[in-house]
ZAZA-723359 format. One line per field, with one value per residue: residue number from 0; residue in three letters; x, y, z of N, C-alpha, C in turn. Coordinates in steps of 0.05 Angstrom, whole numbers. Layout:
% residues N
resi = c(NUM/...)
resn = c(ALA/...)
nc1 = c(X/...)
nc2 = c(Y/...)
nc3 = c(Z/...)
cac1 = c(X/...)
cac2 = c(Y/...)
cac3 = c(Z/...)
cc1 = c(X/...)
cc2 = c(Y/...)
cc3 = c(Z/...)
% end
This chain:
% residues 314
resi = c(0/1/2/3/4/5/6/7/8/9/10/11/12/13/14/15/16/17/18/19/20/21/22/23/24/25/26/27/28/29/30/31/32/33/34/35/36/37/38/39/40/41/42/43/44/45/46/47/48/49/50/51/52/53/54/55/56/57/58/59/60/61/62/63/64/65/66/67/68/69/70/71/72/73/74/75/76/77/78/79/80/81/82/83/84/85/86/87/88/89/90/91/92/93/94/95/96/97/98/99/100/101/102/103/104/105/106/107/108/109/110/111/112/113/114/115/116/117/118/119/120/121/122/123/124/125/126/127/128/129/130/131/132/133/134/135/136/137/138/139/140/141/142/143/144/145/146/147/148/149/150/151/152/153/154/155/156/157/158/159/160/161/162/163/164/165/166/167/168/169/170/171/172/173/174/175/176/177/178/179/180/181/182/183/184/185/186/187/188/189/190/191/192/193/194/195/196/197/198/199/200/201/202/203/204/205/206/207/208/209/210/211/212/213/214/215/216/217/218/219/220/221/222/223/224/225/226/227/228/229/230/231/232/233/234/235/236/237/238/239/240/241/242/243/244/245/246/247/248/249/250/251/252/253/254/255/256/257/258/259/260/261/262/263/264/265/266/267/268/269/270/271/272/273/274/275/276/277/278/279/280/281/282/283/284/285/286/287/288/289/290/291/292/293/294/295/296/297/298/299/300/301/302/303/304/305/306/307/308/309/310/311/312/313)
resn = c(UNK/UNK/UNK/UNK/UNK/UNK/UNK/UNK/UNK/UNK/UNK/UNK/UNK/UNK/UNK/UNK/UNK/UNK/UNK/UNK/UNK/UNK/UNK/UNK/UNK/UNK/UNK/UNK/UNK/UNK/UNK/UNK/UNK/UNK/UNK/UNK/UNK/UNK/UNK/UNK/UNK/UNK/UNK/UNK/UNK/UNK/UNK/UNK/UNK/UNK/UNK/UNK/UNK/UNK/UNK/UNK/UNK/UNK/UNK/UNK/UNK/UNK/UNK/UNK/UNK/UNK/UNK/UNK/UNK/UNK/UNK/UNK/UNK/UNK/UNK/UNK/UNK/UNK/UNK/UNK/UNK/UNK/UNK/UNK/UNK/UNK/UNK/UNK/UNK/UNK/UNK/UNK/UNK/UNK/UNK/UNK/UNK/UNK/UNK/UNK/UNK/UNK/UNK/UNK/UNK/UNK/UNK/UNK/UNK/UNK/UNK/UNK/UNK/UNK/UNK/UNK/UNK/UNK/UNK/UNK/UNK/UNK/UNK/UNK/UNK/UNK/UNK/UNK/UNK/UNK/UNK/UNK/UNK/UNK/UNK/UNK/UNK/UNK/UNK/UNK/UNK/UNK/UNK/UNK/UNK/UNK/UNK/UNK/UNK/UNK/UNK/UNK/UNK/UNK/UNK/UNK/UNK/UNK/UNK/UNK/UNK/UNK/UNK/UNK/UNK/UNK/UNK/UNK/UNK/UNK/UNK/UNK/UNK/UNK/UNK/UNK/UNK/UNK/UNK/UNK/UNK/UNK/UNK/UNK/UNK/UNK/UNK/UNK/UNK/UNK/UNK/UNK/UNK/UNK/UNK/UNK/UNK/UNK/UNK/UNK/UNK/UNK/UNK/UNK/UNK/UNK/UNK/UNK/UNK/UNK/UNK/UNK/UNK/UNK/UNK/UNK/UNK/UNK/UNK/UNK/UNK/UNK/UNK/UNK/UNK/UNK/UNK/UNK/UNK/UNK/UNK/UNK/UNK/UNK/UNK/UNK/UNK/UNK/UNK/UNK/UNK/UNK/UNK/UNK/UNK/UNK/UNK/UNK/UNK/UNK/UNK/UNK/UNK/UNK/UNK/UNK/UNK/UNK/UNK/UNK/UNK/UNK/UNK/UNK/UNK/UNK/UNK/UNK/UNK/UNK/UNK/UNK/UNK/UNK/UNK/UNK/UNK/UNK/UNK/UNK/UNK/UNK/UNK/UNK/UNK/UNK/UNK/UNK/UNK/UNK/UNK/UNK/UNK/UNK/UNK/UNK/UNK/UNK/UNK/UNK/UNK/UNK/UNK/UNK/UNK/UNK/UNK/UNK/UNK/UNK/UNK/UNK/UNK/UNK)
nc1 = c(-378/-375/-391/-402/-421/-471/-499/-486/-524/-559/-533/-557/-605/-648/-693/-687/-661/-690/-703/-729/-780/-815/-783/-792/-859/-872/-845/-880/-937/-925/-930/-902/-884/-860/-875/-827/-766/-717/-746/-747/-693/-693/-718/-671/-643/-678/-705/-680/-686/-725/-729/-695/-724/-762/-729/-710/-765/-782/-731/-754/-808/-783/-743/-671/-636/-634/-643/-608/-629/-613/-629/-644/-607/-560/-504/-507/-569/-569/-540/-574/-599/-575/-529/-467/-417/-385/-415/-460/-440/-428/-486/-502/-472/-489/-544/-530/-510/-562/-586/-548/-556/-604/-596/-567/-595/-637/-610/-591/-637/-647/-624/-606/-620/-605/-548/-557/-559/-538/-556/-528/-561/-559/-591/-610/-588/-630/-665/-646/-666/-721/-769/-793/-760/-730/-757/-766/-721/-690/-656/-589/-512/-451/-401/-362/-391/-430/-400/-378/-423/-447/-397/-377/-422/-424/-370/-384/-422/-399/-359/-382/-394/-436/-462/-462/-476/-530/-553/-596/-662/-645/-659/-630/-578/-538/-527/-520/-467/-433/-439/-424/-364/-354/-350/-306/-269/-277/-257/-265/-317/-382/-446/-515/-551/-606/-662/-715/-762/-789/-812/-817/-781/-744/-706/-719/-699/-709/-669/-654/-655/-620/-572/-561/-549/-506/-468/-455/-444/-392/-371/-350/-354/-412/-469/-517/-574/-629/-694/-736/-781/-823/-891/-931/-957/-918/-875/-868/-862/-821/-765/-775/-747/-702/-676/-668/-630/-586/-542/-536/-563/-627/-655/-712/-757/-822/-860/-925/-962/-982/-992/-937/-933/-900/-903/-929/-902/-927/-967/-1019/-1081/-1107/-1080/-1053/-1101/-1111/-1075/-1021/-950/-922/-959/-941/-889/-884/-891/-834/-796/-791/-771/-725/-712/-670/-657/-703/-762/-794/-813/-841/-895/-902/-906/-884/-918/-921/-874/-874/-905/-877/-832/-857/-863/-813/-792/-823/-803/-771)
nc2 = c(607/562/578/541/492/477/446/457/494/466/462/486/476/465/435/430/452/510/516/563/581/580/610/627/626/663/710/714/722/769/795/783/756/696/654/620/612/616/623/637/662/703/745/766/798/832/858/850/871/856/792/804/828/787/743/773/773/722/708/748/713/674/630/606/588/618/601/605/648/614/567/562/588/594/581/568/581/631/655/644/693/731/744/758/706/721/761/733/700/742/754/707/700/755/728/718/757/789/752/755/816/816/785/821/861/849/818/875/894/856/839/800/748/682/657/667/628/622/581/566/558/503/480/422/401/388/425/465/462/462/441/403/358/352/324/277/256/244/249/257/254/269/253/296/334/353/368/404/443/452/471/533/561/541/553/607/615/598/630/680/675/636/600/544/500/476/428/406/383/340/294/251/191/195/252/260/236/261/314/300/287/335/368/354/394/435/442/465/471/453/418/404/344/335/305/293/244/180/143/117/93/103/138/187/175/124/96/60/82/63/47/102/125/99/115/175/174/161/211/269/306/324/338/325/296/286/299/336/390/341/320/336/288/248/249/221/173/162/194/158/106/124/139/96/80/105/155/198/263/287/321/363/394/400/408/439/388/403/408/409/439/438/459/509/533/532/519/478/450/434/419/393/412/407/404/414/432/448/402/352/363/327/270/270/297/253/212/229/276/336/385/423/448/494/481/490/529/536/589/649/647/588/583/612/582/536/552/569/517/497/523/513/470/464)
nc3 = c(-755/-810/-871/-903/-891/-875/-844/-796/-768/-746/-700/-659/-640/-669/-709/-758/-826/-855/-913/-967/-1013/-1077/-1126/-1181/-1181/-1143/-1162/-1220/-1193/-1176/-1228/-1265/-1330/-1349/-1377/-1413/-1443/-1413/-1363/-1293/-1303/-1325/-1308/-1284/-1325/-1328/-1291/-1238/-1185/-1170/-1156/-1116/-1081/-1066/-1040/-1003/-976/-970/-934/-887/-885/-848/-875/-877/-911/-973/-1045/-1102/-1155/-1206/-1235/-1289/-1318/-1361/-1401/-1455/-1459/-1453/-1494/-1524/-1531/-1548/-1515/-1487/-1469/-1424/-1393/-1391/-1353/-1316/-1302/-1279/-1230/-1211/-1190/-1142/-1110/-1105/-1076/-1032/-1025/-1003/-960/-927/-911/-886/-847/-821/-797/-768/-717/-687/-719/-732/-776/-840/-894/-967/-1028/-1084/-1145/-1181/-1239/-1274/-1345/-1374/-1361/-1385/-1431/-1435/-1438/-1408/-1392/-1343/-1315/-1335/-1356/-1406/-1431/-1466/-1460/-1457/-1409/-1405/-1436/-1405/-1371/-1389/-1400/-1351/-1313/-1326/-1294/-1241/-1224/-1231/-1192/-1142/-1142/-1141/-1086/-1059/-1009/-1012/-1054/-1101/-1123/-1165/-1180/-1212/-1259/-1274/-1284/-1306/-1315/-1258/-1247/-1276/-1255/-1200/-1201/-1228/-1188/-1157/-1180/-1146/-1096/-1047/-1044/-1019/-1024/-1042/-1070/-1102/-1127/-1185/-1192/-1216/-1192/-1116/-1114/-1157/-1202/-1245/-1287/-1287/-1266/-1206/-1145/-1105/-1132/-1153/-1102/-1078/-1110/-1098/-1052/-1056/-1053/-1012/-1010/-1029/-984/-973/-994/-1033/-1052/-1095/-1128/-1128/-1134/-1067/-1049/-1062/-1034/-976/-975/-1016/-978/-936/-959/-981/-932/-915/-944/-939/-885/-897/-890/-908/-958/-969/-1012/-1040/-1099/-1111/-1132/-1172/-1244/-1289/-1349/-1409/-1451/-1446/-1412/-1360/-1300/-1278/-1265/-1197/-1154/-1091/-1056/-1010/-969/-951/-943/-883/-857/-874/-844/-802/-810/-845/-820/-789/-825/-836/-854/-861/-886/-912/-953/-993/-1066/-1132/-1135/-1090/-1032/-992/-948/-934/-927/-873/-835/-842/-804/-759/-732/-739/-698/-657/-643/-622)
cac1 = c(-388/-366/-416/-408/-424/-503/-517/-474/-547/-575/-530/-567/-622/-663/-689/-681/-656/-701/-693/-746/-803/-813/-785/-811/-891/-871/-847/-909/-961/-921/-945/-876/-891/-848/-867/-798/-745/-708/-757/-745/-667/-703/-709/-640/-636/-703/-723/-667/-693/-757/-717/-674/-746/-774/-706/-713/-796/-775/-722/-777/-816/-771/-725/-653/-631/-641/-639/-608/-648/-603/-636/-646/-581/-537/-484/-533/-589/-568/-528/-602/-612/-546/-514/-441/-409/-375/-443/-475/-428/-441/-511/-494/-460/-512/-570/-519/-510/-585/-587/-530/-568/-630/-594/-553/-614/-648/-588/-583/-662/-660/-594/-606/-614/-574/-544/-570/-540/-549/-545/-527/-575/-557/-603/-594/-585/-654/-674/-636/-675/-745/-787/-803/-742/-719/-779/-764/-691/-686/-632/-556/-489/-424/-396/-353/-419/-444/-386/-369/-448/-443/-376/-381/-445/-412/-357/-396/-436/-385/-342/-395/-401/-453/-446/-464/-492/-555/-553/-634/-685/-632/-669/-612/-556/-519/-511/-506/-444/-417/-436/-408/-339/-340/-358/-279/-249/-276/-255/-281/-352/-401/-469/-534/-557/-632/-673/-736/-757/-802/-821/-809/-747/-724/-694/-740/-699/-710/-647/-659/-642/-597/-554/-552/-543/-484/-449/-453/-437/-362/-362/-364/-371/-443/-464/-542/-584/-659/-710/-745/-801/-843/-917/-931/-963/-901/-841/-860/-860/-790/-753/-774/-733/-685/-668/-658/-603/-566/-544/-537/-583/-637/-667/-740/-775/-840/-885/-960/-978/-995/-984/-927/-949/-866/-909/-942/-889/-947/-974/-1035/-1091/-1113/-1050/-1062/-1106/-1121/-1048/-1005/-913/-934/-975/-920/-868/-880/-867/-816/-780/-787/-756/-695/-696/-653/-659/-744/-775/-820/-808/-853/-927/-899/-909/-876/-939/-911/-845/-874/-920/-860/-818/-870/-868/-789/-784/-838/-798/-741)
cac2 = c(583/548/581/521/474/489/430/464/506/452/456/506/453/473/399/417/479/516/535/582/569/580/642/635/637/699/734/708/727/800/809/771/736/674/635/634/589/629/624/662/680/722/777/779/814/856/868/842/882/847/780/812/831/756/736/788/763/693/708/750/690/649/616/605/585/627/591/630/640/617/550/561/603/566/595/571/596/668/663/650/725/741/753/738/683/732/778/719/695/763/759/693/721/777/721/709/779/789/746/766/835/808/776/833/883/823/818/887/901/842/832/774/725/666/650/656/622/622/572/576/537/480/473/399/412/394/464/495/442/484/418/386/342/352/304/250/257/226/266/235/268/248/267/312/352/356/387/442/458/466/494/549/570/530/567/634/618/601/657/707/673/623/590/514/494/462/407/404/364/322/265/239/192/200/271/255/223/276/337/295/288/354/379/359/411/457/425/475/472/429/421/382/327/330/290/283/211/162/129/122/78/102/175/199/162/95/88/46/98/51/62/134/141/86/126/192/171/172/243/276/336/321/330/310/283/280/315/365/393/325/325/329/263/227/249/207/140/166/199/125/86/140/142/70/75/119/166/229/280/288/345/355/424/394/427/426/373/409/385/435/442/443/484/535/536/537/491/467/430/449/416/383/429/407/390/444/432/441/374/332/356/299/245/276/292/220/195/234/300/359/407/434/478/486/487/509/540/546/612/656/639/566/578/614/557/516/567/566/494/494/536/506/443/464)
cac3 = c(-768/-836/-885/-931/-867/-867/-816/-766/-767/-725/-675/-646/-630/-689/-718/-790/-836/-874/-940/-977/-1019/-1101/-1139/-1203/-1175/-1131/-1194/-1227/-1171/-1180/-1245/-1283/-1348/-1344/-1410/-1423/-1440/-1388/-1333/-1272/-1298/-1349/-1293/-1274/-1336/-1338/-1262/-1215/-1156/-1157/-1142/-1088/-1053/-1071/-1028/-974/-969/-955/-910/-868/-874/-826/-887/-873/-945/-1003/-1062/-1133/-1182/-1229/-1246/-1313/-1326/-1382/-1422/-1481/-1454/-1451/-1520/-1552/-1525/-1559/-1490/-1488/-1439/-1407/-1391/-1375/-1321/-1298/-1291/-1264/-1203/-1202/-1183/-1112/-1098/-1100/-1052/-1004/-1012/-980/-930/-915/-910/-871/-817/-817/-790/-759/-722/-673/-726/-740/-796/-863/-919/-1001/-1038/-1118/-1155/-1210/-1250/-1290/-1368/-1382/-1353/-1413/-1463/-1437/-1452/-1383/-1389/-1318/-1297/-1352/-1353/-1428/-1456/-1466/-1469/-1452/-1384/-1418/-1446/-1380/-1346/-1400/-1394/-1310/-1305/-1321/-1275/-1215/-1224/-1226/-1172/-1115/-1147/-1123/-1047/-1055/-994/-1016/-1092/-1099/-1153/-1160/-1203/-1225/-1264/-1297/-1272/-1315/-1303/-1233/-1246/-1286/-1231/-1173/-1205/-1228/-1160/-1149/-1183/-1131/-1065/-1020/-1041/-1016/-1049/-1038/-1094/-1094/-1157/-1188/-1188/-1230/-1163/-1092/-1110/-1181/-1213/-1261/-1317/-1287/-1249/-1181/-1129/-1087/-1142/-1144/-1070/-1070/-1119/-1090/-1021/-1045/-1060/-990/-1020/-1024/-949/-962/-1016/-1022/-1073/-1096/-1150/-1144/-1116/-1041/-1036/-1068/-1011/-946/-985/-1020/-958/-922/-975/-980/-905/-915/-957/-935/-868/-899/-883/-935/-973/-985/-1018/-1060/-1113/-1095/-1134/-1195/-1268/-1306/-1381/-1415/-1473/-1442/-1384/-1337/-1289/-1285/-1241/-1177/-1138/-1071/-1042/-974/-958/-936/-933/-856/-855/-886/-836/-778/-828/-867/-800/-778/-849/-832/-866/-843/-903/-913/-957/-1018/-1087/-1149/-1134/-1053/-1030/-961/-929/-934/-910/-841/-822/-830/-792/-736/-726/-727/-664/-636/-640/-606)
cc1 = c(-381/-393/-415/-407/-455/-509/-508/-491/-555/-566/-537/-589/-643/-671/-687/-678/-675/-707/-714/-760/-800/-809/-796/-841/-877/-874/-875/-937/-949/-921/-917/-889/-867/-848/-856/-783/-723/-716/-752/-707/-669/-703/-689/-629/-657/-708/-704/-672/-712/-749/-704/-696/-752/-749/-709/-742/-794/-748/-742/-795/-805/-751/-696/-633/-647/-624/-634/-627/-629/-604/-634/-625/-554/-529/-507/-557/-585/-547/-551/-607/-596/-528/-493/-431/-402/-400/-456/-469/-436/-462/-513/-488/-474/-532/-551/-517/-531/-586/-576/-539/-593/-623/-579/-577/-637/-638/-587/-608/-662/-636/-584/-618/-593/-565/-562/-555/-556/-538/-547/-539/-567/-569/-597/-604/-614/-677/-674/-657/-709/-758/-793/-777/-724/-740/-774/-741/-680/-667/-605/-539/-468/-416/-384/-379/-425/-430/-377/-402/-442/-424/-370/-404/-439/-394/-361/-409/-414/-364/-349/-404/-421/-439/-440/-474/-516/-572/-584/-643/-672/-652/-655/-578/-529/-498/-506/-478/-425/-412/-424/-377/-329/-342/-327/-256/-259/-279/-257/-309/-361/-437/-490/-542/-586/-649/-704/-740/-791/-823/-809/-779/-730/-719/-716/-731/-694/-687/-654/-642/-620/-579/-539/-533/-520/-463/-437/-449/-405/-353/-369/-364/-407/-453/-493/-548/-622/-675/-726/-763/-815/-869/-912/-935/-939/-877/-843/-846/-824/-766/-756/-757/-703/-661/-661/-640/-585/-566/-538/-559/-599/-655/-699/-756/-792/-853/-906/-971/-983/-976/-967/-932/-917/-879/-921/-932/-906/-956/-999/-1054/-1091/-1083/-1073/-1079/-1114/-1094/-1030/-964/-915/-942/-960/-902/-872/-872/-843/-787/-765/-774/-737/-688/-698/-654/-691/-743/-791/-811/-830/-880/-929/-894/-886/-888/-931/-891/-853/-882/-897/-838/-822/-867/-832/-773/-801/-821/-773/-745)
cc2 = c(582/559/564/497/475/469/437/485/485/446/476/495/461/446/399/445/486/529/552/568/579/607/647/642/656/720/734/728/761/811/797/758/720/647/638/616/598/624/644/671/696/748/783/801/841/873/844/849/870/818/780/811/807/743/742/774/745/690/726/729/667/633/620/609/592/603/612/630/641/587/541/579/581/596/595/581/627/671/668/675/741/762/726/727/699/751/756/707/713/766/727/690/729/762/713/730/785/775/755/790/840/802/802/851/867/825/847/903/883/822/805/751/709/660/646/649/619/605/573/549/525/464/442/412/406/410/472/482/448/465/398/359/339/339/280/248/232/239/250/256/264/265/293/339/366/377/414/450/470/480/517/572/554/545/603/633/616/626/680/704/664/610/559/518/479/449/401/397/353/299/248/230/196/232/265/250/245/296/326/298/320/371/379/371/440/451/442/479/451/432/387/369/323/313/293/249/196/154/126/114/78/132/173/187/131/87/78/67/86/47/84/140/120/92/152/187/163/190/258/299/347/313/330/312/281/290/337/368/360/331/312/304/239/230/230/186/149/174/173/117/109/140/110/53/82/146/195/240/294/313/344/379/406/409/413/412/375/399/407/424/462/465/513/544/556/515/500/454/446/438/395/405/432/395/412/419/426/416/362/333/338/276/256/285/262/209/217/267/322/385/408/457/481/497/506/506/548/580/628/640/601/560/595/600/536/526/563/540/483/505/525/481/442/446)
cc3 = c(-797/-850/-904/-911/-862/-847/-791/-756/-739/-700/-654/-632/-645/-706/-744/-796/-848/-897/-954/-997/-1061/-1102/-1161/-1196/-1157/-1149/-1210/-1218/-1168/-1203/-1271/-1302/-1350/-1363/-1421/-1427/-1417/-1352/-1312/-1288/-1314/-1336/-1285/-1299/-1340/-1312/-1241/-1186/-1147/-1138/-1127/-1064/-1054/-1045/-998/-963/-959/-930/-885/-867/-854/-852/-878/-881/-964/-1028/-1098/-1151/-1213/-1241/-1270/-1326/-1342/-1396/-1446/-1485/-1456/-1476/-1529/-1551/-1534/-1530/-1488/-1459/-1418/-1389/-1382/-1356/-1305/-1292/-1268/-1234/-1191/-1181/-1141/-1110/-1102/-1077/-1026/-1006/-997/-954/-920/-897/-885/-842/-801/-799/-765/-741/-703/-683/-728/-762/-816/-888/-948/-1014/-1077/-1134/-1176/-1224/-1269/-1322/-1384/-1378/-1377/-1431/-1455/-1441/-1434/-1384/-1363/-1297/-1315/-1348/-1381/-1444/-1446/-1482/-1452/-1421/-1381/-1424/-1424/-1367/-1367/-1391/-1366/-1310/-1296/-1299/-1250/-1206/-1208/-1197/-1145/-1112/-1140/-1099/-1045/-1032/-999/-1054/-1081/-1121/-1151/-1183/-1215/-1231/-1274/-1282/-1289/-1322/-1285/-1225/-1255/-1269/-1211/-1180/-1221/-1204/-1151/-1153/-1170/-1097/-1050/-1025/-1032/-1029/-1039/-1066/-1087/-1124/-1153/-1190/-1208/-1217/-1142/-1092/-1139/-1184/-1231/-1294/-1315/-1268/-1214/-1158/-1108/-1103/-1142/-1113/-1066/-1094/-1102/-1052/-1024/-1047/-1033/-994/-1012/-993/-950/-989/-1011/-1057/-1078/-1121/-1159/-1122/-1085/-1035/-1047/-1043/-994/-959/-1003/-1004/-947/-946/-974/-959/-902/-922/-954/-904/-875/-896/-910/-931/-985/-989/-1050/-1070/-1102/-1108/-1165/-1221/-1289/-1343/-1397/-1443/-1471/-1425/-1366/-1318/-1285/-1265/-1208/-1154/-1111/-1052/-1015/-958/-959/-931/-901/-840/-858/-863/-820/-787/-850/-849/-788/-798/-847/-845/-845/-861/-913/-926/-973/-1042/-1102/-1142/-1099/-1050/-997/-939/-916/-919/-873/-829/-814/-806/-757/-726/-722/-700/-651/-622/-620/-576)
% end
C-alpha cells in the first residue's frame, strides 16, 4: 500500500481513518510544563522519549495516524533558543522518527495490524507568533514569507518519512494559498488542509469557505480538507456545509470545547463536559468525514471509544 495514500485504509471496509488524540495535554497530564512559546516541540529537545511513548499510547489506543509533534517547530522558533537551522531541522526530523519508533515497537508487539501511518504536522505561522493567532488568523505576509517560513519544516518532515503532512489550524487564506502552491515543489507528497473557522461557513479570518475549498480543489495534492482545534459543538453544522461544497473526504479532530488563554498558554473552562468525540461520530459520519480524531485536551481514552465504534462499524 502507498503510505502517502491514507484512504486506501478504508479499503479494508473500515468507514473512516483514525488519527490520534492531543500531544501537548498528554505531556502535560505527565507532569510537562508547556507554557512555552514552543509548546509541545519544547520536548523534542528536553524529553523526546516521553513523546515517542505519548505516540506508542495512542497507537495502543486504536489510532492509525500519528500526528508529529512538530506543530510549533519554526526555524524562528528554535533560533529564539539560539538553536541553529541546521539543529533545528534536525530536531525537526527527530519529531517523525519518534513516531516511526512507536509505530515500529507497536507493529512489532502487535503484528497483525494494518497499517499505521504518520503524519508531519504544519503548524500555520501563527503557532510561531505564540499569541492565539491560529484562531483569528490576523497576521499578513506575502506568499513569499509564508513559503520560506514552511519550507524548510516540510522539507524536514517528508525528508524523515512522514508519510502525508498535515496542514492544521490554518486560519488564514492567505496562507492557504501560499502552502497549497508550495505543496508543488514536493510532488510526491500529499497532505490534508484542515482550518480553524469564524463560523460554520467562514475561516477564522472571515474568508467564506466556498472560497477556500474552490481554490484548493485544484491542487490534488490535497486529498481531504476539513478542520480541526475548534469546539465540539461547532463541527456537525461545519462538516454539513463543508460536505456541500465539496467531494473530498473531510477531516475532523476537535478540542473539548475549552477556552485557550494565548497568555498563560493554558486552556481554560470546563469544555463540553457531557459530550464525548464518540457522540459526534454518527453525524460527523453522515456529513462525510473519512479522517477522525481529537485534538487539544483529547486524551487515549478518546481515541479507543472511537476505535471501538470503528470496528464495530464494519
Amino acid at each position: 500500500m502507498p503510505q502517502n495514500n491514507p484512504l486506501s485504509l478504508l479499503s479494508n471496509g473500515l468507514p473512516f481513518l483514525l488519527i490520534d488524540g492531543a500531544m501537548a495535554t498528554e505531556l502535560e497530564n505527565r507532569g510537562c510544563q508547556l507554557a512555552d512559546s514552543l509548546w509541545s516541540a519544547k520536548l523534542l529537545t528536553e524529553n523526546p522519549q516521553l513523546i515517542e511513548q505519548v505516540h506508542y499510547d495512542y497507537y495502543q489506543a486504536g489510532a492509525q495516524c500519528a500526528i508529529t509533534a512538530s506543530y510549533q517547530a519554526s526555524l524562528p522558533g528554535f533560533a529564539a533558543r539560539g538553536i541553529s537551522a541546521a539543529d533545528a531541522q534536525a530536531l525537526m526530523r527527530l519529531s517523525v522518527t519518534l513516531a516511526a519508533n512507536a509505530r515500529h515497537r507497536f507493529l512489532s508487539q502487535h503484528p497483525d495490524t494494518g497499517p499505521l501511518l504518520i503524519a508531519g504536522s504544519v503548524g500555520p505561522y501563527g503557532a510561531w507568533l505564540a499569541d492565539g493567532s491560529e484562531y483569528r488568523g490576523d497576521y499578513h505576509l506575502t506568499p513569499e514569507q509564508y513559503q520560506t517560513f514552511h519550507r524548510p519544516r516540510m522539507a524536514a518532515l517528508l525528508e524523515a518519512g512522514a508519510d502525508l503532512l498535515a496542514c492544521e489550524t490554518l486560519p488564514s487564506f492567505e496562507e492557504i494559498r501560499a502552502l497549497a502552491e508550495l505543496l508543488t515543489e514536493f510532488p510526491r507528497a500529499k497532505a490534508w488542509f484542515s482550518f480553524t473557522l469564524r463560523d460554520a461557513q467562514h475561516l477564522s479570518d472571515g474568508t467564506p469557505l466556498s472560497e477556500v475549498i474552490a481554490f484548493i480543489e485544484c491542487y490534488p495534492q490535497i486529498f481531504a480538507t476539513g478542520i480541526n482545534c475548534i469546539a465540539l459543538a461547532q463541527t456537525t453544522d461545519a462538516l454539513r456545509y463543508l460536505h456541500s461544497l465539496t467531494p473530498l473526504p473531510l477531516v475532523v479532530y476537535p478540542n473539548s470545547g475549552e477556552d485557550y488563554d494565548a497568555v498563560s498558554k493554558c486552556w481554560h473552562g470546563h469544555g463540553e463536559s457531557d459530550a464525548t468525540l464518540a457522540e459526534y461520530l454518527p453525524a460527523w459520519l453522515e456529513a462525510g468525514a473519512k479522517l477522525i480524531g481529537g485534538c487539544c485536551r483529547t486524551t487515549p481514552a478518546d481515541i479507543t471509544a472511537l476505535r471501538q465504534l470503528q470496528t464495530g462499524n464494519r
